[in-house]
mmJSON file of the N, C-alpha and C atoms, coordinates in Angstrom:
{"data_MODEL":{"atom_site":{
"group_PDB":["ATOM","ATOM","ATOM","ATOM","ATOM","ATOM","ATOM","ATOM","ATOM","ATOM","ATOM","ATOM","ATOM","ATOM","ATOM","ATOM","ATOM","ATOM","ATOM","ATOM","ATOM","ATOM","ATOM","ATOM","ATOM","ATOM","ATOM","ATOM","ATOM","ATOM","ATOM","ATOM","ATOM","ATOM","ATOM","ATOM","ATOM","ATOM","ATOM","ATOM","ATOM","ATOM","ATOM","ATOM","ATOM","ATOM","ATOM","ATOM","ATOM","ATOM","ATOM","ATOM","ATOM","ATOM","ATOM","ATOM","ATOM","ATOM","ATOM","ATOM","ATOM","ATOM","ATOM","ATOM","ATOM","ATOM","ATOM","ATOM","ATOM","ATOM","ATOM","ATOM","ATOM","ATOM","ATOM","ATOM","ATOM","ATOM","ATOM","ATOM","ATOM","ATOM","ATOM","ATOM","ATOM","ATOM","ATOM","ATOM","ATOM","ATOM","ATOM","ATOM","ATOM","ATOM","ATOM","ATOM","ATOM","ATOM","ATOM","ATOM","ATOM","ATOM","ATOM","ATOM","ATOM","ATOM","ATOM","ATOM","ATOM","ATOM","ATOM","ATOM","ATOM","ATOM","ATOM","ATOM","ATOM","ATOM","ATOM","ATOM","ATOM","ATOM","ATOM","ATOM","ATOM","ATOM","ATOM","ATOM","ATOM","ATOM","ATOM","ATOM","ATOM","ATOM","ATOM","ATOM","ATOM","ATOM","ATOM","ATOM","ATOM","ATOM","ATOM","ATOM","ATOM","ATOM","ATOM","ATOM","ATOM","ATOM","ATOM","ATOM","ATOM","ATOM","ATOM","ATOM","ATOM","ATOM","ATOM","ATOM","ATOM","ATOM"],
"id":[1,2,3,4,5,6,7,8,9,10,11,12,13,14,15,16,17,18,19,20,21,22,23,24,25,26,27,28,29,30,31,32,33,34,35,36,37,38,39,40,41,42,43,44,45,46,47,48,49,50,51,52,53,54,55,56,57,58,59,60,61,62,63,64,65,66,67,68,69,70,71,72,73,74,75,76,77,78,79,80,81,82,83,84,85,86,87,88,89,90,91,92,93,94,95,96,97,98,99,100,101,102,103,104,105,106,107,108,109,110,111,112,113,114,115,116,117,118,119,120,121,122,123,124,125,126,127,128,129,130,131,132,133,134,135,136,137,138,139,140,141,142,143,144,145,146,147,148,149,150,151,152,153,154,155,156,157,158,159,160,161,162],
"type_symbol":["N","C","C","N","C","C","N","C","C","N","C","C","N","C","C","N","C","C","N","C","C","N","C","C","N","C","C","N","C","C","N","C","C","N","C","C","N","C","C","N","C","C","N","C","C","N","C","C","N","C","C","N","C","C","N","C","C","N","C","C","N","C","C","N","C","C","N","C","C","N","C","C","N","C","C","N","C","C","N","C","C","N","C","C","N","C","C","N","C","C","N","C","C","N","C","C","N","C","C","N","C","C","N","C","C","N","C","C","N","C","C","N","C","C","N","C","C","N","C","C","N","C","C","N","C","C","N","C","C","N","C","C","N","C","C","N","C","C","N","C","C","N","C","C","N","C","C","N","C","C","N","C","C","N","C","C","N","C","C","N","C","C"],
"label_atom_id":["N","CA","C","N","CA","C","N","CA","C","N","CA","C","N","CA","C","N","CA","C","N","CA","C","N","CA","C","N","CA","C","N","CA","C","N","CA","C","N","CA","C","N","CA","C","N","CA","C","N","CA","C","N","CA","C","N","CA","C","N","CA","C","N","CA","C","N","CA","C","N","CA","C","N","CA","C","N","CA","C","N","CA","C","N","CA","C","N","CA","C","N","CA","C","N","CA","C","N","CA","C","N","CA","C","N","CA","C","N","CA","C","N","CA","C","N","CA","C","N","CA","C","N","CA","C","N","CA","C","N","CA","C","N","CA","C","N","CA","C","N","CA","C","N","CA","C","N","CA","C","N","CA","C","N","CA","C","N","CA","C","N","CA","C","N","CA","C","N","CA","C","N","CA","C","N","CA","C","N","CA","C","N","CA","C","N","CA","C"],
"label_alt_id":[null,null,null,null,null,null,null,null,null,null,null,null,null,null,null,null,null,null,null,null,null,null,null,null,null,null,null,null,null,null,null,null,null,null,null,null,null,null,null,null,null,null,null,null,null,null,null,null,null,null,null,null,null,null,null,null,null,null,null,null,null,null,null,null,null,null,null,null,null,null,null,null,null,null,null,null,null,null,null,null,null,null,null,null,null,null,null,null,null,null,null,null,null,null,null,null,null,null,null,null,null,null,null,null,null,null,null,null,null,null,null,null,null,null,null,null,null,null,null,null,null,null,null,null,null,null,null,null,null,null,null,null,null,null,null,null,null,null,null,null,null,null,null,null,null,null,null,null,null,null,null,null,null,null,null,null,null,null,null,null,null,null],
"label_comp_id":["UNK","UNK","UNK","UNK","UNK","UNK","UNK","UNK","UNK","UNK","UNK","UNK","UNK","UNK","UNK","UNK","UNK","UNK","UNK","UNK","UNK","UNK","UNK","UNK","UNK","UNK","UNK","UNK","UNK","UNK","UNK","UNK","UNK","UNK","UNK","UNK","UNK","UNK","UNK","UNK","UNK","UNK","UNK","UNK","UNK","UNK","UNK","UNK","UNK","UNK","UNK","UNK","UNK","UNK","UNK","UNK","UNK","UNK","UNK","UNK","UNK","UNK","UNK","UNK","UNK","UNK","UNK","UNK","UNK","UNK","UNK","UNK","UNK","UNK","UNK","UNK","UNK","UNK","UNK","UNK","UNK","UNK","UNK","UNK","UNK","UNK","UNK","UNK","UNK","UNK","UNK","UNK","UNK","UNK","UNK","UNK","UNK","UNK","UNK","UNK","UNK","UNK","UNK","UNK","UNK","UNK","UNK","UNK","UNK","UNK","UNK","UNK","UNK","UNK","UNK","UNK","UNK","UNK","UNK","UNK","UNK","UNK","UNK","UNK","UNK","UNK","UNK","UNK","UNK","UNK","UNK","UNK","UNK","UNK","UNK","UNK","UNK","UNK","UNK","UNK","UNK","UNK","UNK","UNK","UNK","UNK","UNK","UNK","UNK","UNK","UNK","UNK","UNK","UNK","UNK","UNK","UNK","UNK","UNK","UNK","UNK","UNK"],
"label_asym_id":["A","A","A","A","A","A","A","A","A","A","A","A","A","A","A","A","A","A","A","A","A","A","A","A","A","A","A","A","A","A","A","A","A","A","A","A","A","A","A","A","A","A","A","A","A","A","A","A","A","A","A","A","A","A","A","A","A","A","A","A","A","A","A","A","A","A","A","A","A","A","A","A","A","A","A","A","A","A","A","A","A","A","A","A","A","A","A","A","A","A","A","A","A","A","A","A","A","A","A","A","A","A","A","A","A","A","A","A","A","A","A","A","A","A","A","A","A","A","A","A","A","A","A","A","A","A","A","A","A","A","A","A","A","A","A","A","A","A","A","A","A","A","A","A","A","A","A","A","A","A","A","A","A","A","A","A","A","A","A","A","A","A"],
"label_entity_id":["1","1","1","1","1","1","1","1","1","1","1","1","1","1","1","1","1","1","1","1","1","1","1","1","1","1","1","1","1","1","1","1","1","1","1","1","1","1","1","1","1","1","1","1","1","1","1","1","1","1","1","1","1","1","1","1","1","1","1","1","1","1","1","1","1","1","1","1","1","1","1","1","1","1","1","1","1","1","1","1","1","1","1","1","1","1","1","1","1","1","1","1","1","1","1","1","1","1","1","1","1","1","1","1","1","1","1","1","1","1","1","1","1","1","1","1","1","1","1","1","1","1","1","1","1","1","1","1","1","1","1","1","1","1","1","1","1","1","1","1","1","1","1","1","1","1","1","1","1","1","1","1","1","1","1","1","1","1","1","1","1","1"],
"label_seq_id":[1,1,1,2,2,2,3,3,3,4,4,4,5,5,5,6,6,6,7,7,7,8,8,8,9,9,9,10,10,10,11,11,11,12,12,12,13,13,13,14,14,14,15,15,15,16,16,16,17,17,17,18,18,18,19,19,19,20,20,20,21,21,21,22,22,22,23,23,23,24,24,24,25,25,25,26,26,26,27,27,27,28,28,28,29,29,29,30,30,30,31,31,31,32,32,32,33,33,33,34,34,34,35,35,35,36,36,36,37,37,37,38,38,38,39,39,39,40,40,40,41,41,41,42,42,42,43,43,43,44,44,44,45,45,45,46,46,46,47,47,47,48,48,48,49,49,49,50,50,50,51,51,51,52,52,52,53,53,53,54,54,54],
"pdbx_PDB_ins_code":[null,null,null,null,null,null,null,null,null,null,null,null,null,null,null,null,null,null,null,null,null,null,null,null,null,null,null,null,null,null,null,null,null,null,null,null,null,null,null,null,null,null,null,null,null,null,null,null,null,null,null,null,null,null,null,null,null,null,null,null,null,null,null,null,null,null,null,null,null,null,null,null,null,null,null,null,null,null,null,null,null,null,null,null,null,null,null,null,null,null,null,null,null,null,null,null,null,null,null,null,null,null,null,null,null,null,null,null,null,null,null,null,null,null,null,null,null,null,null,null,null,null,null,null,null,null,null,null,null,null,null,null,null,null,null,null,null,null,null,null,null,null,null,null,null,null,null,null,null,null,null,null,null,null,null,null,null,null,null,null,null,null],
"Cartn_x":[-38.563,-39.314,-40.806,-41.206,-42.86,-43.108,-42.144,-42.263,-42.179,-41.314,-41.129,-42.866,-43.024,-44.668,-45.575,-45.341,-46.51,-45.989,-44.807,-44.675,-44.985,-44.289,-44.782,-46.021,-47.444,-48.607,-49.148,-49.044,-49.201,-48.824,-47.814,-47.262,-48.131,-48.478,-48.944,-50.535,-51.019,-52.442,-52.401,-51.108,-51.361,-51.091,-50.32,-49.91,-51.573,-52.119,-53.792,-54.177,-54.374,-55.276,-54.615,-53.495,-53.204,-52.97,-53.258,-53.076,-51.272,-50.823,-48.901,-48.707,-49.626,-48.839,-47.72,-47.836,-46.714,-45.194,-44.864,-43.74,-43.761,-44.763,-44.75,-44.114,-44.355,-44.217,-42.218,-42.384,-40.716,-39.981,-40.216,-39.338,-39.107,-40.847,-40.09,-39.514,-39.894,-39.302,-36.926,-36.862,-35.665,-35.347,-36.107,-36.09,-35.13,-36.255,-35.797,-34.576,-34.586,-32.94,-31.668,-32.034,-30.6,-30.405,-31.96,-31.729,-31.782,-32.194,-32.089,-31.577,-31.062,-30.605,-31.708,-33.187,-34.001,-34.776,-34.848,-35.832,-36.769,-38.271,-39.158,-40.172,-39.319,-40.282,-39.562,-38.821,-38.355,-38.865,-39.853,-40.74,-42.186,-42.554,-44.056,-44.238,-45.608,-46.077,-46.248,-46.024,-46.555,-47.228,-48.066,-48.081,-47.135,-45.725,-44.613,-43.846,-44.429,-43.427,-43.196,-42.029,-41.604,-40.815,-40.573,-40.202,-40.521,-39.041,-38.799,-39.907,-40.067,-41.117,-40.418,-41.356,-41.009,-40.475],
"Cartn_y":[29.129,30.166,30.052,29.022,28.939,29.363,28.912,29.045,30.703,31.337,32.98,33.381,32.853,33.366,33.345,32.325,32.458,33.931,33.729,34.913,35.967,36.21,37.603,37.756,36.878,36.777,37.586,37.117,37.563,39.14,39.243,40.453,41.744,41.302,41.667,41.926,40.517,41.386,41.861,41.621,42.722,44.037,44.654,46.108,46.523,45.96,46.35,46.584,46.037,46.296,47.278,47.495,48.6,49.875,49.952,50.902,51.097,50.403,50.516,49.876,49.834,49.074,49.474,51.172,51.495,50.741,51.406,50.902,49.479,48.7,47.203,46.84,47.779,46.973,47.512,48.625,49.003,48.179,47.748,46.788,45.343,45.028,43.629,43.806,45.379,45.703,45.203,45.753,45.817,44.452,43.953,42.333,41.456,41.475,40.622,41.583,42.635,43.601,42.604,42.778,42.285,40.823,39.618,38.438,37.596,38.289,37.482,38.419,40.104,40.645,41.053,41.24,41.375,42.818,43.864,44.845,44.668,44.36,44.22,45.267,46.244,47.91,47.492,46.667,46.936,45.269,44.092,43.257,43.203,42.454,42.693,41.287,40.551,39.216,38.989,37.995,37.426,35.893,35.52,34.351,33.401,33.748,33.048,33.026,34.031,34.484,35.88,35.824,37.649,37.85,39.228,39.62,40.774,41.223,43.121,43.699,44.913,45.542,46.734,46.811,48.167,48.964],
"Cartn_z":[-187.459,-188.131,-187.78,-187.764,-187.184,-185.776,-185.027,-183.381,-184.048,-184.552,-184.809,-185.083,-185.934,-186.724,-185.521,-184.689,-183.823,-182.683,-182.412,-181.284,-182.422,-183.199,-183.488,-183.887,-184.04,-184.115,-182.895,-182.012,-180.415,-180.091,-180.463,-179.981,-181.134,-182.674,-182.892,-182.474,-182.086,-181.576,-180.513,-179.735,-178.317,-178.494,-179.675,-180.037,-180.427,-181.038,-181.525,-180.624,-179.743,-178.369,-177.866,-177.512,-176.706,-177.396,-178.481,-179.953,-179.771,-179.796,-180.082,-181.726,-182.897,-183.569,-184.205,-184.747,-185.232,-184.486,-183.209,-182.329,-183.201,-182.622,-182.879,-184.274,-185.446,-186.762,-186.846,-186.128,-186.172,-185.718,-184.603,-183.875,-184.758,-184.92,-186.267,-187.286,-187.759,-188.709,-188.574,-187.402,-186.807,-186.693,-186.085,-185.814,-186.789,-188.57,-189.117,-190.105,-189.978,-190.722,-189.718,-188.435,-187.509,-187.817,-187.697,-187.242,-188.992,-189.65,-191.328,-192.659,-192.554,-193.362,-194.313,-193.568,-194.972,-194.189,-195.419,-194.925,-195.904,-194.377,-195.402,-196.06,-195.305,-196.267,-198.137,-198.341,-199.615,-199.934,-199.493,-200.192,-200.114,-201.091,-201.204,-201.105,-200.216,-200.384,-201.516,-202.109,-203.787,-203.323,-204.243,-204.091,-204.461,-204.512,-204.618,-203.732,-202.374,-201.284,-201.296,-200.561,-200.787,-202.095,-202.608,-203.748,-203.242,-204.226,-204.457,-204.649,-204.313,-204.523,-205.881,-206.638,-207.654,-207.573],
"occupancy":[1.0,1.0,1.0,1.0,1.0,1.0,1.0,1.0,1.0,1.0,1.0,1.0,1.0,1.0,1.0,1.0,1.0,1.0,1.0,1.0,1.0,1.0,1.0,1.0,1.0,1.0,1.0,1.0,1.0,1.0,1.0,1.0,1.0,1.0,1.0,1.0,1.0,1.0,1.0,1.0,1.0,1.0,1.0,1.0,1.0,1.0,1.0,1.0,1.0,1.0,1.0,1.0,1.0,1.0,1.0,1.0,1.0,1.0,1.0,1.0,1.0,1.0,1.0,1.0,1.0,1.0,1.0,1.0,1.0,1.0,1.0,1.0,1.0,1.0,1.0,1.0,1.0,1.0,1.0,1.0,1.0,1.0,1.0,1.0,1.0,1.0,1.0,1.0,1.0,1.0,1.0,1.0,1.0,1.0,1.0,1.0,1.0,1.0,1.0,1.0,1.0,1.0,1.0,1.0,1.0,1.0,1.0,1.0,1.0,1.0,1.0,1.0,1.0,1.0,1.0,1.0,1.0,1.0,1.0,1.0,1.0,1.0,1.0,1.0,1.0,1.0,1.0,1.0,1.0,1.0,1.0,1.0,1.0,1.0,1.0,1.0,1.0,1.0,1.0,1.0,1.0,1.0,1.0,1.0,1.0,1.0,1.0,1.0,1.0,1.0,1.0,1.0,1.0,1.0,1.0,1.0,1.0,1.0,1.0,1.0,1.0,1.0],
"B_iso_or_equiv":[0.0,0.0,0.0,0.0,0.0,0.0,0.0,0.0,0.0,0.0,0.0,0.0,0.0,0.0,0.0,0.0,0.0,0.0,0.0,0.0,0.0,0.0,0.0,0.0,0.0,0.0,0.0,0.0,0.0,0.0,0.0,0.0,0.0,0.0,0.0,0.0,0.0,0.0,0.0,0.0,0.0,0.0,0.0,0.0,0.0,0.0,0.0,0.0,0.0,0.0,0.0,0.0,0.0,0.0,0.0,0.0,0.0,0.0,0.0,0.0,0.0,0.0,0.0,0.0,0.0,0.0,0.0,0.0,0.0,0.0,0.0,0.0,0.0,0.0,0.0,0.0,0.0,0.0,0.0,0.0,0.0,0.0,0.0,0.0,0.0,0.0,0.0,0.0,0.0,0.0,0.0,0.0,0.0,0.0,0.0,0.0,0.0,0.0,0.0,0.0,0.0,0.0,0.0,0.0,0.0,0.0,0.0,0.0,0.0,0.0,0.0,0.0,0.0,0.0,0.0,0.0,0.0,0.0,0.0,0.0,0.0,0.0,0.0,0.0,0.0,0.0,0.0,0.0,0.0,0.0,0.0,0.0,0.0,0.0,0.0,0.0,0.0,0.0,0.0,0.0,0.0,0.0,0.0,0.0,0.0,0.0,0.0,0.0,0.0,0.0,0.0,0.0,0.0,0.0,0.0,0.0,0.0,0.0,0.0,0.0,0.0,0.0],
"pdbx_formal_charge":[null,null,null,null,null,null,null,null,null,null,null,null,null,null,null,null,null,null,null,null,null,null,null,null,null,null,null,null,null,null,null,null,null,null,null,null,null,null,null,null,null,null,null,null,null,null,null,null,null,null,null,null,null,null,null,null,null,null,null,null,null,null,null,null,null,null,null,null,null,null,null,null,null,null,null,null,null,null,null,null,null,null,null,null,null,null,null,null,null,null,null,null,null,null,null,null,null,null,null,null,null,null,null,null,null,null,null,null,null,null,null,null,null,null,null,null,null,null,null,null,null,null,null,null,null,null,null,null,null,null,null,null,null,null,null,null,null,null,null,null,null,null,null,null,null,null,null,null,null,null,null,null,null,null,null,null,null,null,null,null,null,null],
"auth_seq_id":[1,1,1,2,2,2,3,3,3,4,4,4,5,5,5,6,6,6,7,7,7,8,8,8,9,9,9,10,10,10,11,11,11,12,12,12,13,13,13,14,14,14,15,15,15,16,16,16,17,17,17,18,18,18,19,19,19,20,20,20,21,21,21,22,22,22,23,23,23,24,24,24,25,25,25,26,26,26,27,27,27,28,28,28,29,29,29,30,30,30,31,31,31,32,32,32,33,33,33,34,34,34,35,35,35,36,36,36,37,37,37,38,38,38,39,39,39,40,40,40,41,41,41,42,42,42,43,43,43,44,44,44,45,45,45,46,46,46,47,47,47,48,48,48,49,49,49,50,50,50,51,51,51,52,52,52,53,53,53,54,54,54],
"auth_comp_id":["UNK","UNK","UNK","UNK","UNK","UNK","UNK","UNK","UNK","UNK","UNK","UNK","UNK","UNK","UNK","UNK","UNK","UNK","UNK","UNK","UNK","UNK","UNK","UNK","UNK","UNK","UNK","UNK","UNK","UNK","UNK","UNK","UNK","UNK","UNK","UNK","UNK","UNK","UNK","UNK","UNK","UNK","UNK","UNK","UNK","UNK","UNK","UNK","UNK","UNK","UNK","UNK","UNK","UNK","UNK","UNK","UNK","UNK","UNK","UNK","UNK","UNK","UNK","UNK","UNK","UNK","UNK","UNK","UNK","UNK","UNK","UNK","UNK","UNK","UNK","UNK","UNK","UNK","UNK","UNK","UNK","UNK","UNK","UNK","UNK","UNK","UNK","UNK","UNK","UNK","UNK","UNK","UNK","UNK","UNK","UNK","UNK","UNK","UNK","UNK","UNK","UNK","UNK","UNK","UNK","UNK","UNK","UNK","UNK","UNK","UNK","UNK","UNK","UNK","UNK","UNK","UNK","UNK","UNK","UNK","UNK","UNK","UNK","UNK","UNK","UNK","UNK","UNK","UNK","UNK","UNK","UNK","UNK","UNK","UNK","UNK","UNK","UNK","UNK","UNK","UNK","UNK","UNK","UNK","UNK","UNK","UNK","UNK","UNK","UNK","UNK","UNK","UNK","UNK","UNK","UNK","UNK","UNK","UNK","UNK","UNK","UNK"],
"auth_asym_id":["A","A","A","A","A","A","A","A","A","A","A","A","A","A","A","A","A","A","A","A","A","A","A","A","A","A","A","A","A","A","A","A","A","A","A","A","A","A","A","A","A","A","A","A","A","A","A","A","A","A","A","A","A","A","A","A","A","A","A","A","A","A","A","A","A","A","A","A","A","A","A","A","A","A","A","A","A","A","A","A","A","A","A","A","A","A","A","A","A","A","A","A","A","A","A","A","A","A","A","A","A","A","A","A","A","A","A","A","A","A","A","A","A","A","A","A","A","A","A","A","A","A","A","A","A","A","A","A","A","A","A","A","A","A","A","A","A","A","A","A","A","A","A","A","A","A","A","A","A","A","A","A","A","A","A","A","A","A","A","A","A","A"],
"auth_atom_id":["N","CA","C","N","CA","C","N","CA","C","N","CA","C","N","CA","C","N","CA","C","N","CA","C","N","CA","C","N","CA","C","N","CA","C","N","CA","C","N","CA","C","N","CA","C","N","CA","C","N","CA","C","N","CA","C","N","CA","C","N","CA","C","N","CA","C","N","CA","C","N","CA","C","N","CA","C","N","CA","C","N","CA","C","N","CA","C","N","CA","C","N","CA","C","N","CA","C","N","CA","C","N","CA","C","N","CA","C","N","CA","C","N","CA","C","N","CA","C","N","CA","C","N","CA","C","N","CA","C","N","CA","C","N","CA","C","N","CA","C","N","CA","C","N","CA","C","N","CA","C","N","CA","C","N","CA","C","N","CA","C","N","CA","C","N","CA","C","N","CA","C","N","CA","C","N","CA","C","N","CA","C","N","CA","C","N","CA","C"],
"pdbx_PDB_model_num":[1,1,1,1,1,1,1,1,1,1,1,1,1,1,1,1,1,1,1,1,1,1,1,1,1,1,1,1,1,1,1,1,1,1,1,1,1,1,1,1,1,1,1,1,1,1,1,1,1,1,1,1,1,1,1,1,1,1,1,1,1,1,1,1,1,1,1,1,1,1,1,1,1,1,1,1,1,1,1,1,1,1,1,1,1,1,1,1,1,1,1,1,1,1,1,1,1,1,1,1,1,1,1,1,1,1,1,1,1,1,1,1,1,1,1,1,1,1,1,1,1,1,1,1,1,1,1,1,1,1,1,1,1,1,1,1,1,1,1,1,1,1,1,1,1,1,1,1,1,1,1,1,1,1,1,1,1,1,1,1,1,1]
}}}
């Protein structure tokens, strides 16, 4: 999961620079639905972690 955080760190600041982030956030979006079962349009950061959003 860390080795994960850092690539998708990267890939995120390279979507900035090239103005792609939308694409960019879809694809992780896709990413972690296929590779961990979580969509994260439906959590919110907490300082406890992720959690449902309202």
């Amino acid at each position: 999961m860390k080795l994960q955080t850092v690539i998708v760190q990267g890939g995120w600041q390279a979507s900035v620079k090239e103005k792609k982030l939308a694409a960019y956030q879809q694809g992780i979006g896709q990413l972690f639905r296929t590779q961990y079962g979580l969509n994260l349009g439906q959590l919110k950061l907490s300082s406890q972690g992720f959690v449902a959003s309202k």
